[in-house]
KESE-527437 format. One record per residue: residue number from 1; chain; y, z, x of N, C-alpha, C, O in turn. Coordinates in nm, 3 decimals, always signed. Example, Ala and Ser with C-alpha at 12.3 -4.5 7.8 and 13.67 -1.06 7.14 Angstrom:
2
- num; chaine; n.c2; n.c3; n.c1; ca.c2; ca.c3; ca.c1; c.c2; c.c3; c.c1; o.c2; o.c3; o.c1
- 1; A; -0.569; +0.780; +1.319; -0.450; +0.780; +1.230; -0.330; +0.780; +1.320; -0.332; +0.846; +1.424
- 2; A; -0.225; +0.708; +1.285; -0.106; +0.714; +1.367; +0.003; +0.787; +1.290; +0.114; +0.804; +1.341
end
This chain:
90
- num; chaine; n.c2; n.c3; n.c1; ca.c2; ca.c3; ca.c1; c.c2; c.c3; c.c1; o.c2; o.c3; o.c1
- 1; A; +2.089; -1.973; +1.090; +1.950; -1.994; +1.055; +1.906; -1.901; +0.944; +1.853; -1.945; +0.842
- 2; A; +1.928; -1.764; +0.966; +1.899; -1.667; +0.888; +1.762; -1.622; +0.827; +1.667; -1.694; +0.859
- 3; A; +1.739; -1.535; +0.760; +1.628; -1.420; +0.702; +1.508; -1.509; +0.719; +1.416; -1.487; +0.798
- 4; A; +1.515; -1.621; +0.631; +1.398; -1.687; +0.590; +1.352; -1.749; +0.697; +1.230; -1.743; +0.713
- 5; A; +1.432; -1.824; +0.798; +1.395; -1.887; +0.883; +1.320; -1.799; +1.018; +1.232; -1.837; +1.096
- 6; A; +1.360; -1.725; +1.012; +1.334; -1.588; +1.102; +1.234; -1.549; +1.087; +1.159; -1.523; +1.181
- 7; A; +1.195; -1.532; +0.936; +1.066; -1.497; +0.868; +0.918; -1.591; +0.925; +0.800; -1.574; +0.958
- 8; A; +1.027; -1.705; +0.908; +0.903; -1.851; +0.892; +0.828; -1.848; +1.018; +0.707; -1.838; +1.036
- 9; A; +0.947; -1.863; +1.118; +0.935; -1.888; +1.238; +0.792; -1.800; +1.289; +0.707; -1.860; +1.355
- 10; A; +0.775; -1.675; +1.259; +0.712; -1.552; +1.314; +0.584; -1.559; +1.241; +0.476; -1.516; +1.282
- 11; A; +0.611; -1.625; +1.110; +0.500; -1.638; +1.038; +0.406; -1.761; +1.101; +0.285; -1.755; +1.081
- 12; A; +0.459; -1.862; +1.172; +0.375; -1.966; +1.183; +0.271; -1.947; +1.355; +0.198; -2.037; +1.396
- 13; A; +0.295; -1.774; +1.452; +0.248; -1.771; +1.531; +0.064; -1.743; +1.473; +0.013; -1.689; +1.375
- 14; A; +0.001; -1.827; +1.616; -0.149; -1.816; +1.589; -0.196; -1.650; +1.546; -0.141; -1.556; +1.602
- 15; A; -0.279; -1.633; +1.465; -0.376; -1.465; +1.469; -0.356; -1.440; +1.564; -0.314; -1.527; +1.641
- 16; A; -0.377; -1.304; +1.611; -0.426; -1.223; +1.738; -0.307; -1.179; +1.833; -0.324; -1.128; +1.944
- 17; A; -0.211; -1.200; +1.787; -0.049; -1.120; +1.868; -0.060; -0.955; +1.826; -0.064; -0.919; +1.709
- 18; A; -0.064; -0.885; +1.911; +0.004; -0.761; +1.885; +0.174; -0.777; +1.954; +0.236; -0.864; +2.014
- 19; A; +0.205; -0.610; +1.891; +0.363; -0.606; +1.941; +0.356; -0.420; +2.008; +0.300; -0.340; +1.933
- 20; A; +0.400; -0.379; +2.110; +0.372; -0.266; +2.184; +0.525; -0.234; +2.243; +0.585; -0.292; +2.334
- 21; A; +0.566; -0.129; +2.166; +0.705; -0.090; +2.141; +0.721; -0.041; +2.305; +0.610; +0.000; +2.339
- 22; A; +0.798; -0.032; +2.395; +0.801; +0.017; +2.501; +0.928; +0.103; +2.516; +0.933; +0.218; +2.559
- 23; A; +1.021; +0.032; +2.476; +1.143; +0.119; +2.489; +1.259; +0.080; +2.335; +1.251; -0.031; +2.281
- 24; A; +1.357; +0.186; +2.285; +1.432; +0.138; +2.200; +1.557; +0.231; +2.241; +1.568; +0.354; +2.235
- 25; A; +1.653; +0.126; +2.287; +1.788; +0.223; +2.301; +1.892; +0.141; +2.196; +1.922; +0.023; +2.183
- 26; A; +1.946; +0.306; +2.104; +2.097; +0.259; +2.016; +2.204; +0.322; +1.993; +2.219; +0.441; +1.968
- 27; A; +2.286; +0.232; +2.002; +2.408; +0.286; +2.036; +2.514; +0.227; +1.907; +2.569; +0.117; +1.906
- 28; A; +2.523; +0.317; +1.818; +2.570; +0.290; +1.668; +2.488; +0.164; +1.616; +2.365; +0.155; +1.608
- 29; A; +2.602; +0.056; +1.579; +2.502; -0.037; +1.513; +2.455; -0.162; +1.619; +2.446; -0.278; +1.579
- 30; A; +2.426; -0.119; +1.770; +2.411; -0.192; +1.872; +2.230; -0.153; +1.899; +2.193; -0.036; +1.891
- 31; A; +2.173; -0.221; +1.917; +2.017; -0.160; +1.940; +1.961; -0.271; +2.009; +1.976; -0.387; +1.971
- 32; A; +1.879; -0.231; +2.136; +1.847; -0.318; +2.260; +1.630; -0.259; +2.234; +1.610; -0.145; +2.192
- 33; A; +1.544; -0.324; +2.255; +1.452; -0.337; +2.235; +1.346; -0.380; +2.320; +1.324; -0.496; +2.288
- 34; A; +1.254; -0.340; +2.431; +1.171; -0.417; +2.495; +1.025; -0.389; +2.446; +0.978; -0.281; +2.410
- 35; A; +0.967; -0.505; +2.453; +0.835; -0.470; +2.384; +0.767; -0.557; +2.487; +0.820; -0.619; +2.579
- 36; A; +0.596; -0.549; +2.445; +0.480; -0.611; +2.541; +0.409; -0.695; +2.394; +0.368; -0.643; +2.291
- 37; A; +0.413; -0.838; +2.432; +0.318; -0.856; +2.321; +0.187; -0.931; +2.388; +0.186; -1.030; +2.461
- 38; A; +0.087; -0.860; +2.343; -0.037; -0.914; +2.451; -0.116; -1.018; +2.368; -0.139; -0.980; +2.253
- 39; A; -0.161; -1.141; +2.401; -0.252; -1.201; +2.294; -0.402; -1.212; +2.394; -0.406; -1.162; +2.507
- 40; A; -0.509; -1.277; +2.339; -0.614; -1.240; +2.414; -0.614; -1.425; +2.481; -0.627; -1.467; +2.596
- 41; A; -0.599; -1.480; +2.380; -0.643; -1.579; +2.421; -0.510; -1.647; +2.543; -0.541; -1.690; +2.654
- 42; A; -0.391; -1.643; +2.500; -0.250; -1.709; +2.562; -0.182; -1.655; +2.668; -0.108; -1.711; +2.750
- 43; A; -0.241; -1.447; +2.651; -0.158; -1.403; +2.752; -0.079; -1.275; +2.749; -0.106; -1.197; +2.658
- 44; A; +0.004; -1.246; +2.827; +0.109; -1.091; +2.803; +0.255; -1.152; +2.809; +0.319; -1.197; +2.903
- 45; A; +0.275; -1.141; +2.714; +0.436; -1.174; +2.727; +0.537; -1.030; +2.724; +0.505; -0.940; +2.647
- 46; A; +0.645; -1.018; +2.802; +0.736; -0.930; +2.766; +0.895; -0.965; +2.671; +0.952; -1.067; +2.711
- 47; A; +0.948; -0.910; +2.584; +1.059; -0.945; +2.536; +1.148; -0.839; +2.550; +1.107; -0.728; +2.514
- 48; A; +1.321; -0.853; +2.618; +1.391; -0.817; +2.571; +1.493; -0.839; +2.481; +1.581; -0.913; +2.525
- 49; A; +1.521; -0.773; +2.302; +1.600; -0.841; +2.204; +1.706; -0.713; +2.233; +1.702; -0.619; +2.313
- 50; A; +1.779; -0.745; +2.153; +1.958; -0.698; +2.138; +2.020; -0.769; +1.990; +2.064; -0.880; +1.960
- 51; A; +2.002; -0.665; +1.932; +2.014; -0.663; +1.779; +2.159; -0.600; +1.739; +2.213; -0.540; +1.833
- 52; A; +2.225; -0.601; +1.631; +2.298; -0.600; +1.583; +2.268; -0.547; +1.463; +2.255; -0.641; +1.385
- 53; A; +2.248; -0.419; +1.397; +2.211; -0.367; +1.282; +2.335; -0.329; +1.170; +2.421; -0.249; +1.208
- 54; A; +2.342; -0.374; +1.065; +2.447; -0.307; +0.942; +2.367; -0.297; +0.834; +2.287; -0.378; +0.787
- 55; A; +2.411; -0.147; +0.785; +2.360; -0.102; +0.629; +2.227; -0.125; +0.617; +2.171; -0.173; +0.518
- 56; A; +2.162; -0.083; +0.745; +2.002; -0.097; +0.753; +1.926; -0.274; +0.790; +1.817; -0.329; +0.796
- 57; A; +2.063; -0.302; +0.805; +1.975; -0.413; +0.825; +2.023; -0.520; +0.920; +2.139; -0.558; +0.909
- 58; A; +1.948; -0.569; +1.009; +1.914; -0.664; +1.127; +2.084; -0.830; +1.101; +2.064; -0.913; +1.012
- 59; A; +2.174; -0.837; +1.157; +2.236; -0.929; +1.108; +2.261; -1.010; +1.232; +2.328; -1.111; +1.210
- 60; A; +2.225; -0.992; +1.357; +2.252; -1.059; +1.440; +2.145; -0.983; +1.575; +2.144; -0.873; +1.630
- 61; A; +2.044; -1.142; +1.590; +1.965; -1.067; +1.729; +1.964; -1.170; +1.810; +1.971; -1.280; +1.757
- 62; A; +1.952; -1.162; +1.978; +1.894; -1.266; +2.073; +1.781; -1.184; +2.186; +1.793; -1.086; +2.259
- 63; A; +1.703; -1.252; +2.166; +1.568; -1.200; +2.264; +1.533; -1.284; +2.364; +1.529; -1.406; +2.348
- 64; A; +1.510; -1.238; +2.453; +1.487; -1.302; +2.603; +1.347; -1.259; +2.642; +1.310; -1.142; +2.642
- 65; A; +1.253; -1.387; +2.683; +1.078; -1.397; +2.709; +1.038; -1.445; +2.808; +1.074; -1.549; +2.863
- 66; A; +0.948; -1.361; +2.843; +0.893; -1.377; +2.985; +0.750; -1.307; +3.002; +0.711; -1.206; +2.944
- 67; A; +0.678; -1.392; +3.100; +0.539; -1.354; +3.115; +0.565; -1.275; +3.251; +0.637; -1.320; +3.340
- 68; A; +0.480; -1.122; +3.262; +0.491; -1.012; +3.409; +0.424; -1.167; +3.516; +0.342; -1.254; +3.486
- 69; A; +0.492; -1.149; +3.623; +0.438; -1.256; +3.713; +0.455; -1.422; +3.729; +0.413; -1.490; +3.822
- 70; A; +0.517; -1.459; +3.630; +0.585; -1.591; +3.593; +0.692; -1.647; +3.654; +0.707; -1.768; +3.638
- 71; A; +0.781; -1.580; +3.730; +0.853; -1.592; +3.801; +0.882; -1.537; +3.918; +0.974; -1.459; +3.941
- 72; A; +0.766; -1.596; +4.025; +0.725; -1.492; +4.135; +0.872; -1.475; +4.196; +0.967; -1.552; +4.184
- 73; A; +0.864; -1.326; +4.281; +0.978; -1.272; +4.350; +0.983; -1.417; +4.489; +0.895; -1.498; +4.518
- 74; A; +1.124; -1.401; +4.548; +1.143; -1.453; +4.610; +1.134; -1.391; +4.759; +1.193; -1.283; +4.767
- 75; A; +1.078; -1.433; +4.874; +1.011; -1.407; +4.981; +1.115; -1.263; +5.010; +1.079; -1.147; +4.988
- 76; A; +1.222; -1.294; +5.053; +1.345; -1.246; +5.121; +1.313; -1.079; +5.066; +1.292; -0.980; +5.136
- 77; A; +1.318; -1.088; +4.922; +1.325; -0.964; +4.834; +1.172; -0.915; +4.808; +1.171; -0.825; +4.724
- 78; A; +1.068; -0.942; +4.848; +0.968; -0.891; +4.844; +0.919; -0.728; +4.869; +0.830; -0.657; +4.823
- 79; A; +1.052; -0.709; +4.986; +0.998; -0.578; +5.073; +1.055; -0.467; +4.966; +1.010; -0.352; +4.963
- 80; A; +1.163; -0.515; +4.876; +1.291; -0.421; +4.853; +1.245; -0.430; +4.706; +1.341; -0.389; +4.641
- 81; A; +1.159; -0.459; +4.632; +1.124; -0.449; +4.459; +0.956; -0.434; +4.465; +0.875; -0.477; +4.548
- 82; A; +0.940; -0.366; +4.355; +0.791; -0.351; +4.319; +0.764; -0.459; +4.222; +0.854; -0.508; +4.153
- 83; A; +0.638; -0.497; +4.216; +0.589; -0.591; +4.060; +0.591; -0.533; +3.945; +0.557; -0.415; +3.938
- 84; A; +0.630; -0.602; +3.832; +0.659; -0.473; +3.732; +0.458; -0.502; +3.657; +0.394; -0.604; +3.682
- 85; A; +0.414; -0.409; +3.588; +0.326; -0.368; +3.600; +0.316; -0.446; +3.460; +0.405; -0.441; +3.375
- 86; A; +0.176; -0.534; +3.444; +0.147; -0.598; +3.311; +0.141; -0.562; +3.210; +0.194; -0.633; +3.125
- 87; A; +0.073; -0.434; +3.165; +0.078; -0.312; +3.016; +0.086; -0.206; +3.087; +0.087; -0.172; +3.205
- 88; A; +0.094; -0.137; +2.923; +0.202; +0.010; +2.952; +0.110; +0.102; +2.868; +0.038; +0.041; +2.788
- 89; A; +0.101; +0.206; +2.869; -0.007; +0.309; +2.768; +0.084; +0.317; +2.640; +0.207; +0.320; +2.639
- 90; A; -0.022; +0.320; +2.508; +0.063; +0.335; +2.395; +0.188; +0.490; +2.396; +0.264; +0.508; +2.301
end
């Protein structure tokens, strides 16, 4: 797909997305990423990406999306996990 399409894609979301860095772990040119992106009108989404960085630059990523609460816990496991918590302080 590449640069441009990547570009496009991100370019065509509605106004009003922020992006709220939460965690960044890297390990040479391996770099894993979770962020909070909150919109007002659509919602809180969380993403985890896993990037692939060379010579400064991004050559291979896949990100995985999910809304906190979207996939309620299952009865059994209720007692044994906490809810993960919707936002995070900057």
């Amino acid at each position: 797909m590449g640069g441009r399409n990547y570009v496009a894609v991100n370019s065509e979301y509605p106004e009003g997305w922020a992006i709220r860095v939460l965690r960044i772990v890297a390990d040479g040119d391996e770099v894993v990423s979770e962020v909070e992106v909150p919109h007002e009108g659509v919602g809180v989404f969380r993403a985890a990406s896993f990037w692939t960085v060379r010579d400064g630059r991004i050559v291979r990523g896949r990100e995985y999306w999910t809304s906190p609460g979207a996939d309620p816990r299952p009865e059994w496991r209720a007692a044994l996990v906490e809810p993960m918590e919707t936002t995070h302080a900057p």
